[in-house]
N, C-alpha and C positions, 0 to 999 in steps of 0.2 A: 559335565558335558554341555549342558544351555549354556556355561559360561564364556566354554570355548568360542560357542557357534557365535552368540550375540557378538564378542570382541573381533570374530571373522570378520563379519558381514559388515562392522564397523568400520573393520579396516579399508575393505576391498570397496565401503562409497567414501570413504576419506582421498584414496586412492585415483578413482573415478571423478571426484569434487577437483582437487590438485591438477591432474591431465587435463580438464577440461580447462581452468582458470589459470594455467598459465600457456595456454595456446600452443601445445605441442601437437597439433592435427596440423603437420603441413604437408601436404604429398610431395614437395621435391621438384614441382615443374616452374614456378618464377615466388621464390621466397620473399622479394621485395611486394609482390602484390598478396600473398600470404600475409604478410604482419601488417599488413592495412597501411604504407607507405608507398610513397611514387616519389620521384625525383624530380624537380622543377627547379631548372636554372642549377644545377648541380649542390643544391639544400634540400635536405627530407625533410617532408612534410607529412606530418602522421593526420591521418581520418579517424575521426571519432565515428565508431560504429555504435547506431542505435543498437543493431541483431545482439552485440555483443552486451550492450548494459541491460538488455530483454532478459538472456538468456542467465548472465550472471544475479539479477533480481528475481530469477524464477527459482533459481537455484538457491541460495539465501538472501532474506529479504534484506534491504540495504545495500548489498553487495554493487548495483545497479548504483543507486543514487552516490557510492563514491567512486565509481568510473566515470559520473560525471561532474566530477567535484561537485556536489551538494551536501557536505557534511551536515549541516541543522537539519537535514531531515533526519537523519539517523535516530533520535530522540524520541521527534513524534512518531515514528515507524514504533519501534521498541516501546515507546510511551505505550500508546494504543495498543499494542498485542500481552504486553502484562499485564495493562489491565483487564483485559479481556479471557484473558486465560482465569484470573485471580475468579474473574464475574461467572466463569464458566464451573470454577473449581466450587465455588460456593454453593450454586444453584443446583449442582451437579450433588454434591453433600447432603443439599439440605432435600434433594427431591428424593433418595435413595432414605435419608433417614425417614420421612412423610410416608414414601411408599410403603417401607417396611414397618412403619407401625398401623398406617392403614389395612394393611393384612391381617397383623394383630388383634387390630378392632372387628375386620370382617369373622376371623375364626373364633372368636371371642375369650381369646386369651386375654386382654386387656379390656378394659372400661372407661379408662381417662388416661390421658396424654399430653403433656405439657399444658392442662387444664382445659383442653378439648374432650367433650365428650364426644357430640357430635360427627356420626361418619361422613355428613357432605362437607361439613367442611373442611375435613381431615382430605377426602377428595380433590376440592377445590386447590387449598395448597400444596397436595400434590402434583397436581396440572397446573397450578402456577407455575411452582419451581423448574420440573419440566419444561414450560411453553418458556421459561426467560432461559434455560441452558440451551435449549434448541434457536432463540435468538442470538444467543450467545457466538454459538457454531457457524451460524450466516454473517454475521460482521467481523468475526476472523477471517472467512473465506473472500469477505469485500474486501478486509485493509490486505492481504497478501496481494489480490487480484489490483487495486489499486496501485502499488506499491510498484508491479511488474510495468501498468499503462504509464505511471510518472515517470519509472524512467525510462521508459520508451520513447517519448513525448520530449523530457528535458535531454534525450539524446539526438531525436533529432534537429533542436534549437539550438546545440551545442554551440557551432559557429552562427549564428542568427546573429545580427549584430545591429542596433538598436542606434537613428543613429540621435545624434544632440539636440537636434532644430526640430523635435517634437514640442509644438507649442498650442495654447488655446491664450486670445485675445479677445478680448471683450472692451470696445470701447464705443462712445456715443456715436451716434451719425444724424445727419441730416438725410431724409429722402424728400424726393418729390414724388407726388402723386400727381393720378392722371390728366387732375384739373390744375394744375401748374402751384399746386400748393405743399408748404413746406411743412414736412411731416419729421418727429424726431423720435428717434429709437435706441437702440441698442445692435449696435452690430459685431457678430460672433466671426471671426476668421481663425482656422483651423490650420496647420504649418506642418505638413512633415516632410 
């Protein structure tokens, strides 16, 4: 019976995932403004919607960064949250095995533990391992929460368009000062 339910509930957000990412919500009143195109000079022209790379990055992480063609992030997105799973499974291990032998120690079933006698410090690395799985937990929720504002961000720069004639010049100059005398520098002119 749970194996039923689980493979339900799997199906029915796989389901809900697909509906949503292939953009089958259109009510029926102007379909050309529905799929985010307009007609100019009788060529479509499709708008890169931020709302859409938000919502699809909210949804699974990455999903966003290749709606706006940014494939190398997908790496460090995925990079970063393996690791961090791995850091959390660890810490998460090692705090549950500390805990439960610091109990052991407190009811005095045992005496020594991986050559710890000592109950504070049997403590301490408990509430170690603990304080890093609970950091662990906060910069998974940062790199998701990042993940969402990047492609937000590189959605709405989509079209931004950067142009050539970005320049920095740096070349000698002569000035004059107030008393009619020639003073020499460096003069910085900036181009865009």
């Amino acid at each position: 019976m749970p194996g039923n339910w689980k493979s339900t509930n799997i199906s029915k957000y796989i389901i809900i995932i697909v509906l949503v990412c292939s953009g089958t919500f259109v009510n029926g009143q102007n379909p050309s403004v529905e799929n985010n195109t307009y007609s100019l000079n009788d060529s479509i022209v499709k708008i890169h919607s931020p709302h859409k790379a938000t919502m699809y990055s909210a949804l699974v992480p990455g999903l966003g960064q290749i709606y706006n063609k940014k494939y190398w992030k997908l790496p460090v997105i995925y990079g970063l949250t393996g690791a961090f799973i791995y850091a959390f499974d660890l810490n998460n291990d090692m705090y549950n095995k500390y805990k439960n032998a610091y109990a052991e120690m407190e009811a005095g079933n045992i005496t020594i533990f991986e050559g710890y006698t000592d109950k504070a410090i049997m403590l301490r690395l408990k509430d170690g391992y603990q304080r890093n799985r609970d950091l662990n937990v906060i910069v998974l929720a940062a790199i998701y929460m990042l993940n969402i504002v990047d492609a937000t961000v590189d959605a709405h720069l989509y079209e931004y368009k950067i142009t050539e004639d970005v320049s920095l010049n740096v070349q000698p100059s002569l000035i004059k000062t107030s008393e009619y005398q020639n003073s020499y520098g460096l003069s910085l002119k900036f181009t865009f």
